[in-house]
N, C-alpha and C positions, 0 to 999 in steps of 0.2 A: 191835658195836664190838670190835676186837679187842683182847685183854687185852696190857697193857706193863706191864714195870718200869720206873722213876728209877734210874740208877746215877750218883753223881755220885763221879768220880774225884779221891782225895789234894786236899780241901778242907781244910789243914791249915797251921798258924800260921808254919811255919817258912816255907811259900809265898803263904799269903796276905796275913800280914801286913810292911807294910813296914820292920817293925822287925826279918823274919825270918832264918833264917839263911838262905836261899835264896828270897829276895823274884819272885814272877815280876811282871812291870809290870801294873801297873791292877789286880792281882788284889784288895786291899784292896777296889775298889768296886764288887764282886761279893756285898759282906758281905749288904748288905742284902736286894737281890735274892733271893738264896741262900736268906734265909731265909723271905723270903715263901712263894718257889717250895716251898721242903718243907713248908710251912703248908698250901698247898695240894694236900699229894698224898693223894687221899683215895679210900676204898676205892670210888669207884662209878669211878674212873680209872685205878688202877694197884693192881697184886699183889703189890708191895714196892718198898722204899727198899734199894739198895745200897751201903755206901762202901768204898772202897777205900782203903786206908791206906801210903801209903809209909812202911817203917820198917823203920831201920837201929841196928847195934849200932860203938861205936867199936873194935869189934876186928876187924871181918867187912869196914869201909864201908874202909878205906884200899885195901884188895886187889881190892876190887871194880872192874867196867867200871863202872858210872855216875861210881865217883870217878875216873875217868880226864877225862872230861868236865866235872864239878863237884865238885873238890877237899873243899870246906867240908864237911864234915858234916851233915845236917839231919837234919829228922824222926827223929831217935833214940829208941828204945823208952823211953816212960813219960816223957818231958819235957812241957813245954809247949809245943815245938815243935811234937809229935806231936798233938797235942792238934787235935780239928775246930775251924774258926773261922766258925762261924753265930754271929751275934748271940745272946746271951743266953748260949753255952756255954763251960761251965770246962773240964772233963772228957767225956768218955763216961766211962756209968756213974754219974757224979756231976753234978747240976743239967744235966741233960741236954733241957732246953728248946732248939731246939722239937721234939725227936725223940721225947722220952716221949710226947706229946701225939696221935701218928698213929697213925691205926686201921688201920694195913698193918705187915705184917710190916720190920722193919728188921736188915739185915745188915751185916756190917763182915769184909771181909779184909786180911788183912793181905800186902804183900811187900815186896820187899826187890830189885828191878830196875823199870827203867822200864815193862816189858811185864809185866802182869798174867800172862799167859797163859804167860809165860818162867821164873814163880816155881817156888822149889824147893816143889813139893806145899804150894799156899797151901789154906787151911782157912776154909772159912766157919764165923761162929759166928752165931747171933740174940741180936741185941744185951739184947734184953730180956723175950723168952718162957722163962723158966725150965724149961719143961716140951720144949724142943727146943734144950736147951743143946749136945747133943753136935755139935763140931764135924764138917762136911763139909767132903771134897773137893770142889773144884772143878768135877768131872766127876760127883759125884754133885750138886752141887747144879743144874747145869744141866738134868739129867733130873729132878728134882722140881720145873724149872721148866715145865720141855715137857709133864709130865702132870699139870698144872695147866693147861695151856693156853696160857701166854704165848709172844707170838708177835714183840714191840716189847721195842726197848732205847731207852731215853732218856736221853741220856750229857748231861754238863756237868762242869765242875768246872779243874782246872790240869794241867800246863800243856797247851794246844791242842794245840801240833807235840810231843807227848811223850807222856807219860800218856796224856791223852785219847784219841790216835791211837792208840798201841798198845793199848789199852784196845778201844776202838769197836772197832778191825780186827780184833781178837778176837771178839766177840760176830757180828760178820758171820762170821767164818767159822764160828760155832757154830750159822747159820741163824734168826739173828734180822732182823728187819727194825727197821735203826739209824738212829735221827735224832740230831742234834747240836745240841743247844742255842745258837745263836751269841750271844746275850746274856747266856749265864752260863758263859762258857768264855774264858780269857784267855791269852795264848802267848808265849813268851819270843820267836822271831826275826817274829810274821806277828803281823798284827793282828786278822784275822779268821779265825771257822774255816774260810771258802770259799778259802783261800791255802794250803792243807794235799790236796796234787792227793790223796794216796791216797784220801782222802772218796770224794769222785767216782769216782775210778777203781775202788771195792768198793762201790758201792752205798749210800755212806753219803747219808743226806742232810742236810745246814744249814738249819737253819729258825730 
């Protein structure tokens, strides 16, 4: 079998929930799902948990291209916009059910554009191994993926036609072989993630 990660893309309350600053539709009833799905990622399946974190500062976000597109403000460092929205959690870091509870490695980076891969030198950190605090690059974290083995990305999270996309389209081109969760992926203009051609057209697959 060959070894994959979970990366679930900006699962976060300003998008999820619909009270947020930047609500994407239907994403609220992903909550649940969401969190069984990380219940379930367990070390005989997968070699870590990834999140991806949209996050913006009110001095950086008005000058930016995404706020050309989506004016409002979201996800701003250390809010509870910012904050994951899986059942049961407050913070990362703090009452961090259901993430403390997995026996795989769990990562968090953070950026600040729609394209993961477009961020200014994003830094992985481990969320919770004290002894592998120092953050990595990007570029080095994907080679301590490859000589580990892993070969699968398994993406989910918001929004479909954005994130996610930029996101997944990334990992393919870093030689991963990508599936797309369509049950735990929700999209601000497409309903599904099979209405998003680049999938298709880079080898992503919808399952």
């Amino acid at each position: 079998m060959a070894k994959k990660i979970a990366v679930i893309v900006d699962f976060q309350k300003d998008f999820v929930l619909s009270t947020g600053a930047l609500p994407v539709p239907g994403a609220e009833e992903l909550i649940g799902p969401m969190t069984d799905y990380v219940q379930g990622l367990t070390p005989e399946l997968y070699q870590a948990l990834v999140l991806t974190m949209d996050t913006h500062t009110k001095e950086a976000y008005p000058g930016s291209e995404e706020a050309k597109a989506f004016p409002n403000i979201h996800c701003e460092d250390g809010t509870l916009g910012w904050q994951l929205a899986f059942g049961g959690i407050k913070e990362i870091g703090n009452s961090v059910w259901p993430l403390s509870k997995l026996k795989i490695p769990v990562y968090m980076v953070k950026k600040e554009v729609f394209d993961l891969w477009a961020a200014q030198d994003p830094k992985v950190t481990n969320v919770f191994d004290k002894n592998d605090a120092d953050q990595m690059s990007l570029p080095d974290f994907i080679a301590k993926l490859k000589a580990v083995g892993v070969e699968e990305v398994e993406g989910s999270g918001v929004a479909t036609d954005y994130c996610v996309k930029f996101g997944m389209l990334g990992w393919a081109k870093q030689g991963f072989k990508v599936a797309v969760l369509d049950r735990l992926v929700k999209g601000i203009g497409v309903k599904n993630a099979s209405e998003v051609p680049e999938y298709a057209e880079n080898g992503i697959a919808v399952i």
